[in-house]
ZAZA-702894 format. One record per residue (C-alpha): residue in three letters; z, y, x. Coordinates in steps of 0.02 Angstrom, whole numbers, m for minus. Layout:
BEGIN
@r ALA&Z Z&Y Y&X X
...
//
This chain:
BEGIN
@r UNK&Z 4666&Y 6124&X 7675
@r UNK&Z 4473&Y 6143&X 7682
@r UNK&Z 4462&Y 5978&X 7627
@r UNK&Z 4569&Y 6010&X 7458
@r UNK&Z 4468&Y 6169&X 7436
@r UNK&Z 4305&Y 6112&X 7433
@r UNK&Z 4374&Y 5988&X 7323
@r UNK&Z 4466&Y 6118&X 7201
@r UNK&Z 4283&Y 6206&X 7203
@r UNK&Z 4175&Y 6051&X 7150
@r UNK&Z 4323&Y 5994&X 7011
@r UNK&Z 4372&Y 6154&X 6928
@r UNK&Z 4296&Y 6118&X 6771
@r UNK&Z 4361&Y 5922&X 6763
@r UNK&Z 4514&Y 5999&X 6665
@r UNK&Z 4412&Y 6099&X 6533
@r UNK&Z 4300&Y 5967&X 6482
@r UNK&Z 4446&Y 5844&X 6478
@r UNK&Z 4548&Y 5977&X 6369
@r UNK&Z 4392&Y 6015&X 6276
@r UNK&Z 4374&Y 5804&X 6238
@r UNK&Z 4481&Y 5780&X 6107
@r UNK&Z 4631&Y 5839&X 5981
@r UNK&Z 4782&Y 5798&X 6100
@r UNK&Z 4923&Y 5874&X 5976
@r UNK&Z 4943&Y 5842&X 5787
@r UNK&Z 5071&Y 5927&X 5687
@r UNK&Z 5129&Y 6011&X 5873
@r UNK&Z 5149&Y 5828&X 5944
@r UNK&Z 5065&Y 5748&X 6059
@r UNK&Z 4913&Y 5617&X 6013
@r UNK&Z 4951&Y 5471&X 6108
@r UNK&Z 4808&Y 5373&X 6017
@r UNK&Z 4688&Y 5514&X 6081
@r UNK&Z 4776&Y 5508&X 6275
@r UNK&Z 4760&Y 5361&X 6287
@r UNK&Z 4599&Y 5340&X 6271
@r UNK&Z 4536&Y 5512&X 6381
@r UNK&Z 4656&Y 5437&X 6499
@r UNK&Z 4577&Y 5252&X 6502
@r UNK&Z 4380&Y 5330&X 6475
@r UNK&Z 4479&Y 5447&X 6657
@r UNK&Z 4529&Y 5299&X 6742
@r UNK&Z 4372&Y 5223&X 6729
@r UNK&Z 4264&Y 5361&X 6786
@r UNK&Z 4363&Y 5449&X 6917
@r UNK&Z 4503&Y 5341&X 6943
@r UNK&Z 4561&Y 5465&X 7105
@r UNK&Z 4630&Y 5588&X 6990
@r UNK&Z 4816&Y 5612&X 6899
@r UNK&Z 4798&Y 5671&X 6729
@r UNK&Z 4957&Y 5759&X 6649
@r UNK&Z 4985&Y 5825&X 6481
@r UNK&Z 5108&Y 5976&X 6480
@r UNK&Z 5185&Y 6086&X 6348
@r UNK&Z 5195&Y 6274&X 6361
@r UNK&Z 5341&Y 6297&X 6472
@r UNK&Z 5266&Y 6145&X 6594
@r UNK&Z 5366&Y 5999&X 6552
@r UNK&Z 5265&Y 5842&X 6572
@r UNK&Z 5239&Y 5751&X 6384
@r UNK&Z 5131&Y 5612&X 6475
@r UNK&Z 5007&Y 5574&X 6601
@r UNK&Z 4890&Y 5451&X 6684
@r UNK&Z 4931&Y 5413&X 6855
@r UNK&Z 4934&Y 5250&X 6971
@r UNK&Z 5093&Y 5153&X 6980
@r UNK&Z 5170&Y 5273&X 6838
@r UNK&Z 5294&Y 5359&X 6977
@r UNK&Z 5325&Y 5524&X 6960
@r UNK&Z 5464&Y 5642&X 7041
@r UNK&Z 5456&Y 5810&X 6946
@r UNK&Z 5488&Y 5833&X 6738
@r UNK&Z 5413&Y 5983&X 6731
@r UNK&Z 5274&Y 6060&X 6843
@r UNK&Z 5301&Y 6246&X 6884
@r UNK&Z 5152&Y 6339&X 6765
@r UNK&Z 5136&Y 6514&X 6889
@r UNK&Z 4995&Y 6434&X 6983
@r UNK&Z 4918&Y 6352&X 6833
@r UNK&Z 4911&Y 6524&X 6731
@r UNK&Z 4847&Y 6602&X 6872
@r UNK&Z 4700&Y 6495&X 6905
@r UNK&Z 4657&Y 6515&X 6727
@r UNK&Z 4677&Y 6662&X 6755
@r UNK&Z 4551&Y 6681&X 6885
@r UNK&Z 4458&Y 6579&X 6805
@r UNK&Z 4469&Y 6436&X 6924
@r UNK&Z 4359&Y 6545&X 7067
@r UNK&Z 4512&Y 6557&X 7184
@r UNK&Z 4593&Y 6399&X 7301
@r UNK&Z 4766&Y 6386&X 7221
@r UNK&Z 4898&Y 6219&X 7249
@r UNK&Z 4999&Y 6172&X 7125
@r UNK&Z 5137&Y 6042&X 7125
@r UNK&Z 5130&Y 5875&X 7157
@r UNK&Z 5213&Y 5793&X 7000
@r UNK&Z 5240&Y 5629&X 7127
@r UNK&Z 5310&Y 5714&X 7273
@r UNK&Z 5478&Y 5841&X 7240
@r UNK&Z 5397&Y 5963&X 7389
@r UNK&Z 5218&Y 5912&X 7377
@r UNK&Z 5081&Y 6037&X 7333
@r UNK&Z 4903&Y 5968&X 7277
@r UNK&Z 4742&Y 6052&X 7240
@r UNK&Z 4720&Y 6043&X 7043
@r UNK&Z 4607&Y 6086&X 6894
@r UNK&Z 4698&Y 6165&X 6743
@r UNK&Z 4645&Y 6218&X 6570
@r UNK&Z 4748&Y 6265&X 6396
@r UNK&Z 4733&Y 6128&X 6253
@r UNK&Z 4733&Y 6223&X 6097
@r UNK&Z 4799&Y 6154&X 5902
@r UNK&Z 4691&Y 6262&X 5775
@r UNK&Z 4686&Y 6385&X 5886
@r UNK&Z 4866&Y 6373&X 5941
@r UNK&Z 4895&Y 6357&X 6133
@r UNK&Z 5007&Y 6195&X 6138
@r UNK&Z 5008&Y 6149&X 6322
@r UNK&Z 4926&Y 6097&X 6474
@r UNK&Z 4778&Y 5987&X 6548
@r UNK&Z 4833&Y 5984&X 6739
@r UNK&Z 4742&Y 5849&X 6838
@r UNK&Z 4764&Y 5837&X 7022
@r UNK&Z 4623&Y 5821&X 7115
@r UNK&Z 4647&Y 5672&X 7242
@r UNK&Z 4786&Y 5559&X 7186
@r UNK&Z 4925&Y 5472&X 7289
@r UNK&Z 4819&Y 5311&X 7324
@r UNK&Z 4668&Y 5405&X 7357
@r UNK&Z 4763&Y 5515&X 7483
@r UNK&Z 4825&Y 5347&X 7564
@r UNK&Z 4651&Y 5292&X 7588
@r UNK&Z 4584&Y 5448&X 7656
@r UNK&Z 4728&Y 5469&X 7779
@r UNK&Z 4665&Y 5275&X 7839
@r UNK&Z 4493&Y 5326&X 7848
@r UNK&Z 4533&Y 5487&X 7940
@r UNK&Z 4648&Y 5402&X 8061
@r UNK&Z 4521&Y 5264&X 8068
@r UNK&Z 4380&Y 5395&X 8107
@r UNK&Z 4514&Y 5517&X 8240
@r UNK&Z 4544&Y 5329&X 8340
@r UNK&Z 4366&Y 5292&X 8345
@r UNK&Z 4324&Y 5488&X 8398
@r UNK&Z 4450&Y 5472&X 8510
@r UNK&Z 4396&Y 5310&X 8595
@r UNK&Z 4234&Y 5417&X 8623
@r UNK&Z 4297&Y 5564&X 8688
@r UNK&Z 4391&Y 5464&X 8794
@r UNK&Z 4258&Y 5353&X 8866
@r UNK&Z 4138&Y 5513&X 8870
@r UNK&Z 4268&Y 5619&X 8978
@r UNK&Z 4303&Y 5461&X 9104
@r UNK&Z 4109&Y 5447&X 9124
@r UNK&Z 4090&Y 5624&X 9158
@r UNK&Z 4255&Y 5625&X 9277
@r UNK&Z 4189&Y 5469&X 9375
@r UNK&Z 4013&Y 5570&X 9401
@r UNK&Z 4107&Y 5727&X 9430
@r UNK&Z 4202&Y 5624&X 9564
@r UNK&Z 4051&Y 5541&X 9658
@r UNK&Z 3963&Y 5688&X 9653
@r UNK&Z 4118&Y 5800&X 9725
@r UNK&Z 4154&Y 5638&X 9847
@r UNK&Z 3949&Y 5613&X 9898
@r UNK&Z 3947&Y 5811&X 9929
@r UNK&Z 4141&Y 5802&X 10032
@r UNK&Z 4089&Y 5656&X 10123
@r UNK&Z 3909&Y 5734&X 10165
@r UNK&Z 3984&Y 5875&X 10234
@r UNK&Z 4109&Y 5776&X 10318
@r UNK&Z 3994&Y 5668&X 10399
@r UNK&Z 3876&Y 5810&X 10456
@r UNK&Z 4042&Y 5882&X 10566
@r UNK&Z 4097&Y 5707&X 10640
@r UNK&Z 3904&Y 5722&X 10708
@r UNK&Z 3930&Y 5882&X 10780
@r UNK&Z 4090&Y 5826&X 10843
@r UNK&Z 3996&Y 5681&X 10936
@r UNK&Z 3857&Y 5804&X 11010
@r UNK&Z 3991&Y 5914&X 11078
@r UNK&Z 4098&Y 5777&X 11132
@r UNK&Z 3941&Y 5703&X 11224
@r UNK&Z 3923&Y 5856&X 11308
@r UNK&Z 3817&Y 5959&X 11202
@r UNK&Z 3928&Y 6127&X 11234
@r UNK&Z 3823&Y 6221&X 11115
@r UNK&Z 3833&Y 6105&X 10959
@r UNK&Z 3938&Y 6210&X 10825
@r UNK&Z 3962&Y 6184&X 10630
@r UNK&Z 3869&Y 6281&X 10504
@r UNK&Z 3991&Y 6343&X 10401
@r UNK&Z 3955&Y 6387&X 10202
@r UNK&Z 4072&Y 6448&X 10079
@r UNK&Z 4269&Y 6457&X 10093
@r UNK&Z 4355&Y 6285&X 10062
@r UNK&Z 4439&Y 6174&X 10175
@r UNK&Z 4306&Y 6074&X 10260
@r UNK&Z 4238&Y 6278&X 10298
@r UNK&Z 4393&Y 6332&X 10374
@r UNK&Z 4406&Y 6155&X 10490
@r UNK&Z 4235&Y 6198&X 10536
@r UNK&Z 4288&Y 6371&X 10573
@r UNK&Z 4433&Y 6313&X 10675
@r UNK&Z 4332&Y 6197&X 10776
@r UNK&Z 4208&Y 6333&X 10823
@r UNK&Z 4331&Y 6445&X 10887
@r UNK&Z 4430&Y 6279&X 10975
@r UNK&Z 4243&Y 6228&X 11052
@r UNK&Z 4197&Y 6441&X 11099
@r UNK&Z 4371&Y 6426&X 11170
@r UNK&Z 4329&Y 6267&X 11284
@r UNK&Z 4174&Y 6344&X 11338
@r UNK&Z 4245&Y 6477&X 11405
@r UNK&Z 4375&Y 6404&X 11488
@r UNK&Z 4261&Y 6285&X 11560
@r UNK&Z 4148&Y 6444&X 11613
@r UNK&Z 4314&Y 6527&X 11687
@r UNK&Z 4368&Y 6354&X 11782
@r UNK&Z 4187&Y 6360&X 11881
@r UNK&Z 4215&Y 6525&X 11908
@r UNK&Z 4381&Y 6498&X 11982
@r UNK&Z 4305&Y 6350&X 12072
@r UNK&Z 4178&Y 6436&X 12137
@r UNK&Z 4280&Y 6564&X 12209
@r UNK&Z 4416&Y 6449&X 12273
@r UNK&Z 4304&Y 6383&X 12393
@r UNK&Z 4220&Y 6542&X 12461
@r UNK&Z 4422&Y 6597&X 12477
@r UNK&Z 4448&Y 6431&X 12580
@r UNK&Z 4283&Y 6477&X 12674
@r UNK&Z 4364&Y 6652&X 12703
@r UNK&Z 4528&Y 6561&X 12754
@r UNK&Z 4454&Y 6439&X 12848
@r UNK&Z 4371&Y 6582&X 12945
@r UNK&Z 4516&Y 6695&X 12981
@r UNK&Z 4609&Y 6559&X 13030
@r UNK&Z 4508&Y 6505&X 13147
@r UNK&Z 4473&Y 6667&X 13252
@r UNK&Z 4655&Y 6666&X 13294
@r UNK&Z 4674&Y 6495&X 13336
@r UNK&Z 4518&Y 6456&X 13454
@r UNK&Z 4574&Y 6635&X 13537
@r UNK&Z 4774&Y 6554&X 13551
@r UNK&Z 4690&Y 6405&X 13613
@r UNK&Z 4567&Y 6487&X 13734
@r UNK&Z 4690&Y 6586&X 13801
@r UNK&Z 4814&Y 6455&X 13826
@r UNK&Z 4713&Y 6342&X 13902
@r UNK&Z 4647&Y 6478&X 14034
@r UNK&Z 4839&Y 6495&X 14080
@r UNK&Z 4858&Y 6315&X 14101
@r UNK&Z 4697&Y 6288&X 14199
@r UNK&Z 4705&Y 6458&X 14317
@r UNK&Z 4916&Y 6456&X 14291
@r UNK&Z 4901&Y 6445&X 14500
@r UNK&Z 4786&Y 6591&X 14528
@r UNK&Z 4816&Y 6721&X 14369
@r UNK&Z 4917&Y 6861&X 14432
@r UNK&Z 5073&Y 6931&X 14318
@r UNK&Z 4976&Y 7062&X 14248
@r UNK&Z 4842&Y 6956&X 14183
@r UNK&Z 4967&Y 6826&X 14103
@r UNK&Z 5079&Y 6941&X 14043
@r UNK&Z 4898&Y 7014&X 13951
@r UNK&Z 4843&Y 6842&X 13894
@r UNK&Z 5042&Y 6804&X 13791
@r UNK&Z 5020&Y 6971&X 13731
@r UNK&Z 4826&Y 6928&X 13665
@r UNK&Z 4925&Y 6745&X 13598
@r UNK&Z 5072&Y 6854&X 13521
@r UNK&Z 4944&Y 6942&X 13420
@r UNK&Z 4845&Y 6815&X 13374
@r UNK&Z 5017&Y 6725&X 13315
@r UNK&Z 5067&Y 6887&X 13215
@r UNK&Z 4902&Y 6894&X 13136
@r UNK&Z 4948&Y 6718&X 13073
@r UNK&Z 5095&Y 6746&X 13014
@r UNK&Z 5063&Y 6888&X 12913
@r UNK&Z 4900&Y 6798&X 12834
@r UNK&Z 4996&Y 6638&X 12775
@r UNK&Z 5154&Y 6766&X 12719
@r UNK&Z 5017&Y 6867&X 12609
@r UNK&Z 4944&Y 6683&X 12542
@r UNK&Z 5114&Y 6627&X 12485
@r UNK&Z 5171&Y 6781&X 12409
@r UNK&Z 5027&Y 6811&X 12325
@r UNK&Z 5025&Y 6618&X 12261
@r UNK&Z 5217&Y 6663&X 12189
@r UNK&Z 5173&Y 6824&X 12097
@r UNK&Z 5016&Y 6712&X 12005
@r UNK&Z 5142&Y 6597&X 11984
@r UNK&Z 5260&Y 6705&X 11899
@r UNK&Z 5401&Y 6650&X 12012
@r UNK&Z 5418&Y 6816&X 12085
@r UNK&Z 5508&Y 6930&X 11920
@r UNK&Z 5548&Y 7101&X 11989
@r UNK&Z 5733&Y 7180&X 11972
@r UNK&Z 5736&Y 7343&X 11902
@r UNK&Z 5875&Y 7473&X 11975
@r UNK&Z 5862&Y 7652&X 12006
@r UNK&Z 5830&Y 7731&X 12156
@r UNK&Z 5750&Y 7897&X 12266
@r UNK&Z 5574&Y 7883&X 12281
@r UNK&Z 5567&Y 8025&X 12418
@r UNK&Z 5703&Y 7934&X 12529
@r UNK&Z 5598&Y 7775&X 12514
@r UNK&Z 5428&Y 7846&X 12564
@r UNK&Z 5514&Y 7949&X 12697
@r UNK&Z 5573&Y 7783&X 12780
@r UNK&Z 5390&Y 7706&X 12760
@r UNK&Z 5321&Y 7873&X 12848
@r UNK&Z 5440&Y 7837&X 12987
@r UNK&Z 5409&Y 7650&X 13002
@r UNK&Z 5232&Y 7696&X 13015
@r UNK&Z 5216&Y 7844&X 13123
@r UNK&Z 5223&Y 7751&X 13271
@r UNK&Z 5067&Y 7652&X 13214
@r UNK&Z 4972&Y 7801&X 13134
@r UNK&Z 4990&Y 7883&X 13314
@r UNK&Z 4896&Y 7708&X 13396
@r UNK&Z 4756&Y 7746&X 13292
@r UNK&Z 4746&Y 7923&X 13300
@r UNK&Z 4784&Y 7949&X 13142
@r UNK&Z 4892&Y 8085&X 13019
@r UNK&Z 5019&Y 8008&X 12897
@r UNK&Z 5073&Y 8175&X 12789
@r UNK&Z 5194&Y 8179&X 12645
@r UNK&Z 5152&Y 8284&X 12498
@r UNK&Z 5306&Y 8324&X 12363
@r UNK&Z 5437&Y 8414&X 12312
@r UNK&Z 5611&Y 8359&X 12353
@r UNK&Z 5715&Y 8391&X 12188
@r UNK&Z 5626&Y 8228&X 12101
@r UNK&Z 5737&Y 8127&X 11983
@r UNK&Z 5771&Y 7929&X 12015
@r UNK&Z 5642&Y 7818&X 11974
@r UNK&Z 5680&Y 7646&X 11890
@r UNK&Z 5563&Y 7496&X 11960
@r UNK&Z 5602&Y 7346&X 12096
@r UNK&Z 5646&Y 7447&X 12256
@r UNK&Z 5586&Y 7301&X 12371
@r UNK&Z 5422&Y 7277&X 12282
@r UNK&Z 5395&Y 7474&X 12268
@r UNK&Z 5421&Y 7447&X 12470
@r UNK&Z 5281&Y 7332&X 12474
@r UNK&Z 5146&Y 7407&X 12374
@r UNK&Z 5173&Y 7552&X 12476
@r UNK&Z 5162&Y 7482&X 12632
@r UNK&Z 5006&Y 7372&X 12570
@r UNK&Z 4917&Y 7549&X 12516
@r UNK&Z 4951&Y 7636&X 12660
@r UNK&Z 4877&Y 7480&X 12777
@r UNK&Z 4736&Y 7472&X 12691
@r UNK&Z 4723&Y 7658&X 12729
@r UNK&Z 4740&Y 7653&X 12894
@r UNK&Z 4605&Y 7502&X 12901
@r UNK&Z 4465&Y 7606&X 12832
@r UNK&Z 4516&Y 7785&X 12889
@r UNK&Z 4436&Y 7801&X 13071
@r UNK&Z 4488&Y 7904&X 13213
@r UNK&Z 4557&Y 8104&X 13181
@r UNK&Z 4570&Y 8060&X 12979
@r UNK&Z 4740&Y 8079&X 12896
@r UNK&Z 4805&Y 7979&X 12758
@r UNK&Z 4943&Y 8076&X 12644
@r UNK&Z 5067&Y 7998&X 12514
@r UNK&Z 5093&Y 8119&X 12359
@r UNK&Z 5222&Y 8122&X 12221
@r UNK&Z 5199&Y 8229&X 12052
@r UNK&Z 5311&Y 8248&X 11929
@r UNK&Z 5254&Y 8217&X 11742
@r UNK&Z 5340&Y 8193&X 11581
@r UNK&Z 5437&Y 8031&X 11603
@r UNK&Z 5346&Y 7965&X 11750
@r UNK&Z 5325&Y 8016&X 11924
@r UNK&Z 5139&Y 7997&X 11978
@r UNK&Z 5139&Y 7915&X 12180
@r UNK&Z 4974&Y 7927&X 12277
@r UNK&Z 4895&Y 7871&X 12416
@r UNK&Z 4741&Y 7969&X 12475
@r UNK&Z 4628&Y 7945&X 12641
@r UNK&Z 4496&Y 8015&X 12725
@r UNK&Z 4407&Y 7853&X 12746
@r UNK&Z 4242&Y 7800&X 12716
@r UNK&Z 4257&Y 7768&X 12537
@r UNK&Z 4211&Y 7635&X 12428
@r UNK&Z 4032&Y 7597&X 12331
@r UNK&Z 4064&Y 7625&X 12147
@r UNK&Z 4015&Y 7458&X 12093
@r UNK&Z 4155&Y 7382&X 12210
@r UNK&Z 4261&Y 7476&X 12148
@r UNK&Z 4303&Y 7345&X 11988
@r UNK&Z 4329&Y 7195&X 12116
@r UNK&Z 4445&Y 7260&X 12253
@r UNK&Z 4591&Y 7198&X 12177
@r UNK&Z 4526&Y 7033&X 12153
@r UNK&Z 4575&Y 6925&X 12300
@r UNK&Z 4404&Y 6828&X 12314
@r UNK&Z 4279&Y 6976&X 12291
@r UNK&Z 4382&Y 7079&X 12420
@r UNK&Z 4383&Y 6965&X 12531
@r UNK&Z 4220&Y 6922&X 12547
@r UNK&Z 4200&Y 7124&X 12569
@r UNK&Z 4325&Y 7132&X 12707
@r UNK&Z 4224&Y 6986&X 12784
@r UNK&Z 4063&Y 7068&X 12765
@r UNK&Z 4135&Y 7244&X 12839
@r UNK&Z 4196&Y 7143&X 13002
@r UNK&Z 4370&Y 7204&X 12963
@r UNK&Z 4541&Y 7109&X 13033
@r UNK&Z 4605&Y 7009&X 12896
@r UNK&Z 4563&Y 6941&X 12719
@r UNK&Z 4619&Y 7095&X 12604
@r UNK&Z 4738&Y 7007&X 12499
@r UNK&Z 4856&Y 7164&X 12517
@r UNK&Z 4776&Y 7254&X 12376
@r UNK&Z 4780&Y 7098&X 12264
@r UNK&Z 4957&Y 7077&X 12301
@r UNK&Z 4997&Y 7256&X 12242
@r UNK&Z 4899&Y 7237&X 12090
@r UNK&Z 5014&Y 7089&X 12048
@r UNK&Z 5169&Y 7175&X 12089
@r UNK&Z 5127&Y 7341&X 11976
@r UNK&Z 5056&Y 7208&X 11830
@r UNK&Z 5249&Y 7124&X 11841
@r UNK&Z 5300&Y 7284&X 11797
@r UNK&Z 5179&Y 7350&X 11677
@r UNK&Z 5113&Y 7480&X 11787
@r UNK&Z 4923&Y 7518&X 11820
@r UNK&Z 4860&Y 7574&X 11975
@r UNK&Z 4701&Y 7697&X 11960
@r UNK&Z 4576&Y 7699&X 12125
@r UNK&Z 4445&Y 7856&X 12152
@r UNK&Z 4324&Y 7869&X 12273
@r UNK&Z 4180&Y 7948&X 12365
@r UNK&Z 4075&Y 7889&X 12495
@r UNK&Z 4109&Y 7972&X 12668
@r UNK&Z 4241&Y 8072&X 12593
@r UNK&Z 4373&Y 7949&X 12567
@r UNK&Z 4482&Y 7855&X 12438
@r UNK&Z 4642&Y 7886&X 12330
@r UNK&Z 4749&Y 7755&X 12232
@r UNK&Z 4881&Y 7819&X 12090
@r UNK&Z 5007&Y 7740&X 11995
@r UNK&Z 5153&Y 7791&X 11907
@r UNK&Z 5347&Y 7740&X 11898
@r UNK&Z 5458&Y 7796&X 11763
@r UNK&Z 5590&Y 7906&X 11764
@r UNK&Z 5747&Y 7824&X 11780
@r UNK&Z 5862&Y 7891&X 11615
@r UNK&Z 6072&Y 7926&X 11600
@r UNK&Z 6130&Y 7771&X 11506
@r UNK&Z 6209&Y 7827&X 11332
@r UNK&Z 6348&Y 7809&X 11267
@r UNK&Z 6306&Y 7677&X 11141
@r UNK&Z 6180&Y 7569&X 11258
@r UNK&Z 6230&Y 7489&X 11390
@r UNK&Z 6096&Y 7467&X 11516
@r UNK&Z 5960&Y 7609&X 11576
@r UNK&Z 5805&Y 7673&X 11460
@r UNK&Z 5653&Y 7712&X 11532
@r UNK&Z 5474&Y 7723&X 11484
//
């Protein structure tokens, strides 16, 4: 369409100056000795033009145009009159005479008879043949354009590609390297990471996989190291009671002849001990080795707290009065059941109130308390002790630290009673909360919840 405008623009006046030519009607008929010779002086000049000869109401009289085909009689004469009209400033199409549907950009003018309008000039501008040859040359021109658009994009997509693949392969090669360093033991070799892509969130992936090593590797020599003061510890405790069961039983074997009753019936009872102390030391390693194992799982059920610590007061009055000690209750006696394992409730009650006893001396008095609060009940166990340092306080749970403490204080045993009731409360998402003062003693808290009335809809107790 720009093409045929620029050409209607450049060939407006072709039909005026053919019109203006000659005397193409004589008598109201056309001249064929006059067309044909505009039309062979036409064909000469500009032979990519159609020349037609119309009358007034647009029916073709004759016309110059190659191979003499033509498709229409009689050319519409609208757009002709209103080029004239416009005096052939504005882009019109007219009909293509060879084509039933075809519109062509033209050049029109009136050819006059003593001053008579008798028809039509209407040359289109670009003929059938010349349309052919353009269309060749265009398609001609598109393939070659297209070749080299083509050959221009593949040349910029390869360089695209070895630049993207140089810069992917760069980056790649950069985090195998830091791989290796890490690999060869380099634990602080990490991957800079730039940007958000793939490669960046590998690299970011790795970083928090290599952080992750490190500090499991810090955590292992931790644990190692700690292992083997615990087996020093064991190895220790162990010991004192052996050499003093061998000792003793070799001194009854030697002097079996001159030891009197008394003094043998005092040396089984020193072995006895010795045994006891044993027992309960390899009893305290393996449970405490299930409950890190998580082979111990507690089993919930409800039960009276106050009837429970009432039979731990009795079991340990007798002992409490060996060491001159108080064991005092402290609660009320209309408390609601609490919901928790009864026999591991047992335990870290009887592992508080031992470890009471070990560092309350002589005259002190160590009470258990229950308080009621909103769904829980709150049990303590409080002593008049000597208290432990605040920064110990942290580690006493922890069944290397304490006991290396108990070892330093020259107490009986290793201390893993408190670890074991840390495990037991952790099983069942309890915390235990220790405050003390030096010289003025020690209390550990916890709290069990309330045991609730099943519903009607569920099935199995609620409880906080």
């Amino acid at each position: 369409m720009y093409f045929q405008e620029a050409s209607q623009k450049l060939n407006k006046d072709i039909a005026p100056h053919i019109a203006a030519e000659r005397d193409y009607f004589t008598n109201g008929k056309a001249n064929e000795e006059e067309l044909k010779s505009v039309f062979h002086n036409v064909m000469i000049i500009n032979p990519s033009i159609e020349v037609y000869l119309l009358d007034t109401k647009g029916n073709i009289l004759t016309y110059y145009a190659p191979n003499k085909v033509i498709k229409l009689k009689t050319v519409p004469l609208a757009p002709i009159k209103e080029f004239i009209k416009d005096k052939r400033e504005k882009f019109i199409l007219g009909a293509d005479p060879k084509k039933i549907d075809g519109e062509k950009a033209f050049s029109a003018a009136e050819v006059y008879e003593d001053s008579t309008p008798r028809g039509y000039i209407y040359v289109i501008l670009g003929g059938e043949e010349y349309e052919q040859a353009s269309q060749l040359v265009f398609g001609s021109y598109m393939l070659r354009l297209g070749v080299r658009s083509m050959t221009i994009t593949l040349i910029a997509a390869a360089l695209i590609s070895l630049i993207a693949l140089t810069f992917i392969t760069r980056n790649i090669r950069k985090i195998i390297a830091v791989i290796r360093r890490f690999k060869e033991g380099d634990l602080e070799a990490r991957i800079k990471v730039k940007g958000k892509s793939e490669l960046s969130e590998f690299a970011e992936s790795f970083n928090d996989m290599a952080d992750t090593i490190v500090k499991n590797i810090g955590e292992i020599k931790t644990m190692d190291n700690l292992r083997r003061e615990l087996v020093a510890n064991v190895s220790h405790d162990l010991r004192t009671p052996l050499a003093t069961i061998q000792g003793y039983i070799e001194t009854i074997m030697m002097k079996s002849d001159t030891l009197s009753e008394e003094e043998k019936k005092n040396y089984m009872q020193i072995i006895f001990s010795s045994t006891e102390r044993l027992r309960n030391l390899v009893e305290e390693l393996f449970e405490l080795s299930k409950l890190e194992a998580k082979e111990s799982k507690p089993t919930p059920e409800p039960f009276p707290i106050t009837e429970l610590i009432q039979d731990i007061q009795q079991k340990n009055l007798v002992i409490a009065k060996q060491k001159n000690l108080e064991l005092a209750l402290d609660f009320p006696y209309n408390l609601p059941l609490v919901y928790a394992d009864i026999s591991m409730m047992e335990r870290v009650l009887q592992n508080l109130i031992d470890n009471a006893f070990k560092f309350t001396p002589e005259g002190g008095t160590v009470t258990i308390g229950l308080v009621r609060q909103k769904d829980d009940i709150q049990v303590s166990i409080s002593d008049t002790g000597q208290g432990i340092k605040k920064e110990d306080i942290p580690h006493i749970f922890d069944r290397y630290q304490k006991a290396e403490r108990i070892y330093r204080n020259d107490n009986v045993g290793l201390g893993l009673g408190l670890a074991i009731v840390k495990k037991i409360l952790e099983v069942h998402n309890i915390e235990i909360d220790v405050q003390s003062l030096i010289g003025e003693g020690t209390i550990f808290s916890f709290s069990v919840p309330v045991f609730k009335i099943k519903s009607p809809v569920l099935q199995e107790p609620v409880h906080s």
